[in-house]
ZAVOPA-268020 format. One line per 8 residues: their letters; for each residue y, x, z of C-alpha. Coordinates in nm, 2 decimals. Layout:
BEGIN
A	Y/X/Z  ...
% end
This chain:
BEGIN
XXXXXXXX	-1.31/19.41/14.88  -1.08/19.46/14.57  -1.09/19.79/14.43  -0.79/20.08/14.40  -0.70/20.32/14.20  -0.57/20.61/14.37  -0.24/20.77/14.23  -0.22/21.14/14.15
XXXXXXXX	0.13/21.23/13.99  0.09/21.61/13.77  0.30/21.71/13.50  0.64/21.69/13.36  0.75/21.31/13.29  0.93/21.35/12.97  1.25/21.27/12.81  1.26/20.91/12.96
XXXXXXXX	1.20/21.04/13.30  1.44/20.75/13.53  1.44/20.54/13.28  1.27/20.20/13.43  1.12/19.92/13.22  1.02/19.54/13.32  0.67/19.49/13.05  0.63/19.10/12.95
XXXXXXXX	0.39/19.19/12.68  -0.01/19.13/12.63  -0.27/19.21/12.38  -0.19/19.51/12.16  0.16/19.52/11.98  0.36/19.53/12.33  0.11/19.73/12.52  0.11/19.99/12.26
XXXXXXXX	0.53/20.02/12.26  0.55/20.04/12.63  0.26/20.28/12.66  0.43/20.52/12.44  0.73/20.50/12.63  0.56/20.56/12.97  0.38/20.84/12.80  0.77/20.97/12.74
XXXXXXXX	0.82/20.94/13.14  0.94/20.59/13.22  0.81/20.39/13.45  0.66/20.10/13.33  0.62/19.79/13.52  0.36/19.54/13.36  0.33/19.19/13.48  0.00/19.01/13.42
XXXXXXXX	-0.13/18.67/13.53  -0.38/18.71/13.75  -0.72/18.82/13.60  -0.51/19.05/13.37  -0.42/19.08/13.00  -0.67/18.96/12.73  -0.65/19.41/12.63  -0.84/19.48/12.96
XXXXXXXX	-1.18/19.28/12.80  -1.12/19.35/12.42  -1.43/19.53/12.33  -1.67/19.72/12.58  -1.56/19.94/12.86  -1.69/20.13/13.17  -1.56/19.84/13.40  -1.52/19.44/13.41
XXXXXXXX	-1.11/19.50/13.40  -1.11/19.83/13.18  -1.19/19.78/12.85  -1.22/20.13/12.61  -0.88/20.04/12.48  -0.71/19.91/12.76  -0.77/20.26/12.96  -0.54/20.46/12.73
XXXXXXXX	-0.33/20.15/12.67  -0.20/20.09/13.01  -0.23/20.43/13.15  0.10/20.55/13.30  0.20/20.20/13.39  0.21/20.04/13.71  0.06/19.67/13.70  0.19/19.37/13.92
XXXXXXXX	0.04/19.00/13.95  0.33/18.77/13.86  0.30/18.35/13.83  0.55/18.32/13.57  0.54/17.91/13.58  0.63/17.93/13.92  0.96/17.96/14.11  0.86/18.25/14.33
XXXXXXXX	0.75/18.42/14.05  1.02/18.39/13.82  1.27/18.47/14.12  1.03/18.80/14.15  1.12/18.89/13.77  1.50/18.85/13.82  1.48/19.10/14.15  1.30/19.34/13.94
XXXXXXXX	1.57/19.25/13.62  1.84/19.39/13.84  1.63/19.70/13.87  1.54/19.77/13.51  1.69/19.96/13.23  1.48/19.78/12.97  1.27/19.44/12.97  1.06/19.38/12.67
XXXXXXXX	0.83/19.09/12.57  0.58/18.94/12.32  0.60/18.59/12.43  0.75/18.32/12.17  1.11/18.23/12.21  1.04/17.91/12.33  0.87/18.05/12.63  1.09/18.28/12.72
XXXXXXXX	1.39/17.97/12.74  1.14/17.77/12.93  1.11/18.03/13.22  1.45/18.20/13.19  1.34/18.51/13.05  1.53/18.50/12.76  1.81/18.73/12.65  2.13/18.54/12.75
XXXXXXXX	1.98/18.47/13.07  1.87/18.83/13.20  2.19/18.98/13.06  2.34/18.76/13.33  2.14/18.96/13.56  2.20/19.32/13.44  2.49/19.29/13.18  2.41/19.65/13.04
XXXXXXXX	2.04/19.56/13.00  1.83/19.68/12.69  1.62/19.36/12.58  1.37/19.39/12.32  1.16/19.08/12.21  0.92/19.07/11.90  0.78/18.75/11.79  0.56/18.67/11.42
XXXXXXXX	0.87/18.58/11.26  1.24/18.62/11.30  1.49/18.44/11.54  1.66/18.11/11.33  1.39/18.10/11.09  1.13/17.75/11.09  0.84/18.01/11.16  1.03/18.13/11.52
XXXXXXXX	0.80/17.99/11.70  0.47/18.01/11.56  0.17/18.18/11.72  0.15/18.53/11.46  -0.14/18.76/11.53  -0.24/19.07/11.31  -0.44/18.89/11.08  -0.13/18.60/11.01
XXXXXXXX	0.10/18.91/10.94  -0.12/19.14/10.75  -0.17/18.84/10.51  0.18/18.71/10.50  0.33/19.06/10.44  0.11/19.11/10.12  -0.17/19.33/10.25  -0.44/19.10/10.14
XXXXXXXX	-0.30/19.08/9.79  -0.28/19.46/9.75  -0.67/19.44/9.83  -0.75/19.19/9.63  -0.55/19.43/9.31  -0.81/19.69/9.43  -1.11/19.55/9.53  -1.11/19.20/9.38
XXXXXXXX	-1.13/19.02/9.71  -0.82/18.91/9.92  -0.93/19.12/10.26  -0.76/19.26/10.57  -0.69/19.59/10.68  -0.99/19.72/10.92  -0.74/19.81/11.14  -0.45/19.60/11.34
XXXXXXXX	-0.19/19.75/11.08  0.10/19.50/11.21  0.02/19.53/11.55  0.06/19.89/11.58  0.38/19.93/11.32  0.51/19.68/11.49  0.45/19.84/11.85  0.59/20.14/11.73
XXXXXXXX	0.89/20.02/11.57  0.95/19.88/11.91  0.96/20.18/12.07  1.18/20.36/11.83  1.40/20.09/11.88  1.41/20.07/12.22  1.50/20.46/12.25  1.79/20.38/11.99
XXXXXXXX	1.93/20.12/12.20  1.91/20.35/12.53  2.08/20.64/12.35  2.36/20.34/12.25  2.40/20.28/12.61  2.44/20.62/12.73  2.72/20.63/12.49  2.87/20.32/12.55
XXXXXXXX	2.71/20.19/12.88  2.66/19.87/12.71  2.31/19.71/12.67  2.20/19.52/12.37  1.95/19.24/12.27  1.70/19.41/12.00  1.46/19.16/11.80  1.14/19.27/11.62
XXXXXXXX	0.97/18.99/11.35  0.65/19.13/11.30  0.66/18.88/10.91  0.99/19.12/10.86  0.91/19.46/10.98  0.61/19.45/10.78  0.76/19.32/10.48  0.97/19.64/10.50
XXXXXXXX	0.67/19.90/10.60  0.45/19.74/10.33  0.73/19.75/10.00  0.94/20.05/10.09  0.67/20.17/9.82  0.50/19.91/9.69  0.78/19.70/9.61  0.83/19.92/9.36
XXXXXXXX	0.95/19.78/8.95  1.01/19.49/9.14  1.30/19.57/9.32  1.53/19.62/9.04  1.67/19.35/8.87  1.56/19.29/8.57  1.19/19.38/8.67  1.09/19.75/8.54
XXXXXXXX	0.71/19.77/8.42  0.53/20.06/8.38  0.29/20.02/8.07  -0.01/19.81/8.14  0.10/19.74/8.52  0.27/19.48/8.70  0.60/19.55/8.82  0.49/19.56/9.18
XXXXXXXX	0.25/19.83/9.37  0.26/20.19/9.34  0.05/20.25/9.12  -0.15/20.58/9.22  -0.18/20.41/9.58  -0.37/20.07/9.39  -0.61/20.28/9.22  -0.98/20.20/9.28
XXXXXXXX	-1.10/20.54/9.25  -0.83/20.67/9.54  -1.14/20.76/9.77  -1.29/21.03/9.87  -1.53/21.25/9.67  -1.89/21.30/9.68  -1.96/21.71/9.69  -2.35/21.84/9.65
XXXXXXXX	-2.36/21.82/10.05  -2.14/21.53/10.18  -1.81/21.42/10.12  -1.45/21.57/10.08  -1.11/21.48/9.99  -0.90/21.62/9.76  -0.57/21.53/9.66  -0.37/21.80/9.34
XXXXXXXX	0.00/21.74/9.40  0.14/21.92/9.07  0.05/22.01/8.76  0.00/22.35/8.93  -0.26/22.22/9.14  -0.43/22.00/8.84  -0.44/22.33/8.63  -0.62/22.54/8.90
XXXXXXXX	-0.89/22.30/9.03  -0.99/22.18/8.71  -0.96/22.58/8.53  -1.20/22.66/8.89  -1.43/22.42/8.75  -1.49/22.55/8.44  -1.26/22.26/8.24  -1.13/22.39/7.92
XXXXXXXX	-0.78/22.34/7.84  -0.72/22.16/8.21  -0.35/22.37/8.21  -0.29/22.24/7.93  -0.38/21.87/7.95  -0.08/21.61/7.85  -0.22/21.35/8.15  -0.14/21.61/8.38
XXXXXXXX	0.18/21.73/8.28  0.47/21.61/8.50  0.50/21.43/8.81  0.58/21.07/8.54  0.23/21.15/8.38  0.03/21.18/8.63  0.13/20.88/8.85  0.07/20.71/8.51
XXXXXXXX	-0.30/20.86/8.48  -0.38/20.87/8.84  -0.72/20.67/8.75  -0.83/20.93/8.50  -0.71/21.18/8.77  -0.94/21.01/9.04  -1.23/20.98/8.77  -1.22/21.39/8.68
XXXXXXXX	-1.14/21.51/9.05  -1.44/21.31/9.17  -1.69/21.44/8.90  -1.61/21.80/8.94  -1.65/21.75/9.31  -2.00/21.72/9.30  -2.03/22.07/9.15  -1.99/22.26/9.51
XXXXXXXX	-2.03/22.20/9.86  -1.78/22.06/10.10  -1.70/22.39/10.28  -1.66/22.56/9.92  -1.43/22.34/9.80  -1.20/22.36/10.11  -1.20/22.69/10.09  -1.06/22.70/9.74
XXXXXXXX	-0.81/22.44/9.80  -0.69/22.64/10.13  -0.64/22.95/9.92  -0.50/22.72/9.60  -0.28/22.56/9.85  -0.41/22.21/9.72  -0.49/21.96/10.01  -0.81/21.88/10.10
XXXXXXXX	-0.98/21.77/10.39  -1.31/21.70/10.52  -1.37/21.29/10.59  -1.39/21.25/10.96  -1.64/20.99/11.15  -1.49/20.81/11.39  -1.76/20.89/11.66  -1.65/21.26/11.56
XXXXXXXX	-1.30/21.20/11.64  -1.40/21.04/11.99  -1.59/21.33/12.10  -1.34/21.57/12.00  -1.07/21.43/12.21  -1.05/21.61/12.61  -1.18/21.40/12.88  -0.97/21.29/13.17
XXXXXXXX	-1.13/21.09/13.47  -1.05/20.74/13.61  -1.13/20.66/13.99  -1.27/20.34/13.91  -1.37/20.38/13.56  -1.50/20.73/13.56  -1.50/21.00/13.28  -1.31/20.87/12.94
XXXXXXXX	-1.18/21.01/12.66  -0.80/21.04/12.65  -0.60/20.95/12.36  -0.29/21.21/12.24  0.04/21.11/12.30  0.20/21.00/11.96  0.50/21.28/11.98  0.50/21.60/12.15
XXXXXXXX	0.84/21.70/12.34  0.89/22.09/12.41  0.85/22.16/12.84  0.71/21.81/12.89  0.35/21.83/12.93  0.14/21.56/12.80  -0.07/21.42/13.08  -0.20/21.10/13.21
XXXXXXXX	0.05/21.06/13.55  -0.10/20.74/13.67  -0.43/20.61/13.52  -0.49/20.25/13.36  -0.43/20.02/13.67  -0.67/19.76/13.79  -0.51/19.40/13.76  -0.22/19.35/13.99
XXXXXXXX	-0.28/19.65/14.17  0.07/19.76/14.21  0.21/19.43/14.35  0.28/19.53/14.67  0.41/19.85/14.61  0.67/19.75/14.33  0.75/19.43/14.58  0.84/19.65/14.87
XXXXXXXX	1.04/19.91/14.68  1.23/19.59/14.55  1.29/19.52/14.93  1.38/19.88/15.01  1.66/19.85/14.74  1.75/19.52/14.83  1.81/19.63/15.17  1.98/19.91/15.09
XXXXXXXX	2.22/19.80/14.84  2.06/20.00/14.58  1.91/19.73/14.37  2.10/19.85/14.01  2.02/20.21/14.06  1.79/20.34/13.76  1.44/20.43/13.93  1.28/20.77/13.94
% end
């Protein structure tokens, strides 16, 4: 007997409360854009093949279809079981088209011709739909339609080289850097284009190329010398990278008792840390001077934080940086993090621990209205509302 999750609505939706949104997106990057927006109030309508999306069984979880990730990843979304390479099914998605406010996807641009899901096909459906599709690399390029995962984008978009500079190795990220910029830049977007509409009552297509997103995210610092023209070095330093960012000592510092970070802003700062620590002449030092001579010592800087560190324990030197007004902070575990977050409970699943929502909005409460679904478990629901409005002429009326 297939399983269900039971339903509890509690709490305010949020500022896209009626706002309704058709999900053609798997793994991480999509997931993650639509779940913010559901966490904002809109109802999110996910289509998976049957057996679900490959997030449910990335990594362990407390059930076969709920994965640790996937149960703050699809929370506050309803799920439906959809044959895309069938008739019926694609039929299905064009009913639920004329519904939606928004339709997103992940899928290559290829696909999306091949089973009419593309742009200048839906907008035939619902003229004033928002349509956002993010793909590796950027519509009209040779790349289009090439399979781009984090790893592909993190080392086309320079991250790899940048830790190489550091560490002397060409390495990723320990994190899925792309995929989650990416995902977010999604969902700014898609609240930009909604805005648009309520001005104009016009919909718009919206593209997101990972390879071109993250080239942005990655030099809007570290492009650097480079971007004028002729190239502008520092001394000693390639005209690329920021340099205090590329430093191999930027890490944090061992104290007599564990570990802290510490990061003197201003001269002001550099003065009072190194004075506390008994440095003579540290007010006074030329390396520490001005915002210029610091970014071009920010090694050295690294080098004398880090030794005096080791002088004191961790809570004494936040407490002197809290009065000195120099940030500091202790150096979380993740396990730590985990354990501090509140627990909410899944029917199926059972007790979890619930990720905060990325943006707090004033007399919206945070909360998790409908917990991850199981596979395809709101197929008949979302089918016979699609009746009821069908029936009842109602079938372009935003959804509550």
């Amino acid at each position: 007997m297939e399983e269900e999750v039971n339903v509890q609505e509690s709490g305010s939706r949020g500022p896209l409360e009626g706002v309704r949104i058709l999900d053609l997106t798997r793994v991480i990057m999509g997931p993650l854009a639509t779940q913010v927006l559901a966490d904002q109030g809109a109802d999110v309508i996910l289509v998976e093949a049957a057996g679900g999306d490959t997030n449910r069984v990335m990594g362990p979880g407390p059930h076969h279809d709920l994965s640790g990730i996937a149960l703050n990843l699809l929370r506050n979304k309803r799920s439906i079981d959809v044959d895309l390479k069938s008739e019926e099914g694609r039929e299905t998605i064009r009913q639920l088209v004329r519904t939606c406010d928004v339709a997103v996807s992940t899928m290559r641009p290829h696909v999306l011709v091949r089973l009419g899901l593309d742009y200048e096909t839906l907008r035939e459906i619902r003229p004033d739909l928002v349509y956002c599709q993010a793909q590796g690399f950027p519509l009209g390029s040779e790349q289009e339609n090439e399979p781009a995962y984090d790893d592909i984008i993190q080392a086309a978009t320079g991250v790899a080289d940048l830790m190489e500079r550091v560490y002397g190795e060409a390495t990723l990220m320990p994190t899925i850097l792309a995929d989650k910029v990416c995902g977010l830049v999604m969902a700014q977007a898609i609240a930009a284009a909604l805005f648009a509409r309520e001005r104009t009552g016009r919909g718009q297509h919206i593209e997101v190329p990972m390879a071109q997103t993250m080239t942005a995210f990655m030099l809007t610092e570290h492009g650097a010398g480079a971007i004028s023209e002729p190239h502008v070095h520092a001394p000693g330093k390639p005209a690329s990278g920021y340099p205090r960012i590329l430093s191999p000592d930027r890490k944090p510092h061992p104290t007599s008792d564990g570990l802290v970070h510490m990061l003197p802003y201003s001269p002001k700062h550099y003065a009072a840390l190194f004075t506390e620590a008994g440095i003579e002449g540290a007010a006074d030092d030329p390396r520490y001077a001005d915002a210029r001579a610091t970014l071009a010592n920010s090694d050295s800087l690294y080098r004398d934080v880090r030794r005096i560190a080791m002088t004191r324990t961790t809570e004494e030197w936040l407490t002197y940086c809290q009065r000195t007004g120099i940030p500091a902070t202790r150096v979380a575990k993740i396990e730590d993090m985990v354990e501090a977050l509140p627990l909410d409970h899944h029917p199926v699943a059972g007790d979890y621990h619930m990720l905060p929502s990325m943006a707090r909005f004033a007399g919206a409460e945070a909360a998790v209205r409908r917990p991850a679904p199981l596979p395809g478990q709101d197929t008949a629901e979302v089918l016979a509302d699609l009746k009821e409005r069908e029936e009842s002429g109602s079938g372009t009326e935003w959804a509550s």
